[in-house]
N, C-alpha and C positions, 0 to 999 in steps of 0.2 A: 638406515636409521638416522645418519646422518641430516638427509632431506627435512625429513620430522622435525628434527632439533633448529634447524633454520626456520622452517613454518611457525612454529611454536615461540620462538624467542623473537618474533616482528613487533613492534608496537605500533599497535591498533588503535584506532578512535575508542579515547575514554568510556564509552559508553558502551563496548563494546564487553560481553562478562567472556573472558578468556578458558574457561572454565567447561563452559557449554559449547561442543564442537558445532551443532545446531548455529548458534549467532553466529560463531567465526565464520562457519562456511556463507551465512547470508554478509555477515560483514563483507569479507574477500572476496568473494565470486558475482554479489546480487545487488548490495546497496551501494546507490550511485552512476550503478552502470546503468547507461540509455538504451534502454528497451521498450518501444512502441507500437510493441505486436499490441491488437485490440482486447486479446484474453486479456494477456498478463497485465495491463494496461484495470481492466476490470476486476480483474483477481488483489490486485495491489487494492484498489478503493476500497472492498469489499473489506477486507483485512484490514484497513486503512480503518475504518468508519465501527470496526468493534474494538479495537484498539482505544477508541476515548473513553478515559477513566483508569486505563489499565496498563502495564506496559506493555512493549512492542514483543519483549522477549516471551514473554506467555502468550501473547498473540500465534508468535513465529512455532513457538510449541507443539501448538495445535494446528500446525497450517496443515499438517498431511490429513485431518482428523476430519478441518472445515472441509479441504478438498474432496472426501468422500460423501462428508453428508450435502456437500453442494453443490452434486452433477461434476464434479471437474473445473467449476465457476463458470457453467455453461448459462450466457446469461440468460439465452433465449430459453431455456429450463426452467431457470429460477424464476422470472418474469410471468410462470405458471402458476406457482406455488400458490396451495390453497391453504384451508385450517388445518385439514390433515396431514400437512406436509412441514405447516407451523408447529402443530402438538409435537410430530415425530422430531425435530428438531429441540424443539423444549425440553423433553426428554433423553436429550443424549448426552451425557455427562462427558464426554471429551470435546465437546465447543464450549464457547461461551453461549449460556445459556439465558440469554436478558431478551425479554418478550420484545421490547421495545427494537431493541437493536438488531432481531431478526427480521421484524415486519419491516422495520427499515428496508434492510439487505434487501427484501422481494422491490419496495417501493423505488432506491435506488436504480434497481435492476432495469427495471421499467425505465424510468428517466436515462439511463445508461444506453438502452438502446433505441430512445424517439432522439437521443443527443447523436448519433451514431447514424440512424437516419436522415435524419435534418443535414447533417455537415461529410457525410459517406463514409466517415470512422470517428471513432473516440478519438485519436491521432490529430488529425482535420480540427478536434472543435479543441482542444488545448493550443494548438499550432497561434492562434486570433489571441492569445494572452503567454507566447515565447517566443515568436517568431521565428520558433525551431529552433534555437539558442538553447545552449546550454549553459547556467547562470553555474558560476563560480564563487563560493561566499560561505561562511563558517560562522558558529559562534550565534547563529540567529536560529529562530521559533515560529516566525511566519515573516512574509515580504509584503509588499506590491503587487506583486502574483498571486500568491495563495488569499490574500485578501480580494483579490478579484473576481481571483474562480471560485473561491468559498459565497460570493455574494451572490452569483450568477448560479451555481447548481442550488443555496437556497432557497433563488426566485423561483427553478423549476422545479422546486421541491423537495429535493433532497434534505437528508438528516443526515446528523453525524461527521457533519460534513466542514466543519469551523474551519477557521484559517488556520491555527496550527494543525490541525489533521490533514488541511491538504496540503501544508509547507512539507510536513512527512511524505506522503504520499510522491510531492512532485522531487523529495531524495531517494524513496526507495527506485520511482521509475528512472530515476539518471535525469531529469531534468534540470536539478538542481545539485552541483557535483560538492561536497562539503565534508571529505574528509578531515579532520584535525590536521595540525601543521606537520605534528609527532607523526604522523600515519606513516607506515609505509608509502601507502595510496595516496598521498596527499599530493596534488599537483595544480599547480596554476593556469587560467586560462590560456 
């Protein structure tokens, strides 16, 4: 019990609702840390690009929910999806349910894997805007970075995809390390 009581009394990035074992465990265990598998990598965007508008904790919510109605975030799946797979998806009241930002997810998906082609992984074509750095930096909303990649998956079409979405995005994958100072987890380059 003790252990518990240690876990429990850390402080977290403000942002973080202490409340909901769900965030803490994404705070402590997921966000920040560099992970560049090509899923998870995909699965973060996806999550990443319903999230505008909304917050990240209702996103995180629903992530076991998205996971089921979306193949596992099997991109080469989603990249199928027809109307009928759009309807079923409209219909499910444990996703977020916005027309626009489903069609998205299919048309992302698409672009996710001609970008994955073109450069041999999703990994590969962010590599050309971090140079496999991992940037160290707090207190910001979008960079240099996220305005670059945000420019560049516009040109090839993506939605939902703004510069602070992908400033998120490039903290949940660890590319961008930005714990609070207070953090446990807080640490310098």
């Amino acid at each position: 019990m003790a252990g518990k009581d240690i876990m429990e009394n850390r402080i977290r990035c403000s942002w973080c609702n202490i409340k909901n074992p769900l965030y803490v465990k994404y705070h402590d265990d997921e966000w920040c840390k560099l992970n560049l598998d090509d899923t998870y990598l995909f699965e973060m965007l996806l999550l990443e690009s319903f999230q505008a508008g909304l917050s990240w904790e209702c996103i995180l919510n629903k992530r076991e929910e998205f996971r089921k109605a979306y193949d596992n975030f099997n991109v080469n799946s989603i990249c199928l999806y027809d109307d009928n797979k759009i309807d079923e998806l409209l219909k499910n009241p444990k996703i977020i349910r916005n027309k626009l930002k489903i069609k998205a997810s299919i048309k992302n998906a698409q672009i996710f894997r001609k970008i994955q082609e073109e450069y041999g992984s999703f990994h590969n074509y962010l590599k050309q805007y971090t140079n496999d750095q991992v940037i160290y930096e707090t207190g910001k909303i979008k960079n240099y970075i996220s305005d670059m990649l945000s420019k560049d998956l516009k040109e090839r079409g993506m939605k939902f995809v703004g510069s602070t979405i992908i400033y998120s995005y490039l903290q949940a994958i660890g590319i961008i390390y930005s714990h609070d100072e207070t953090c446990f987890l807080y640490r310098k380059k």
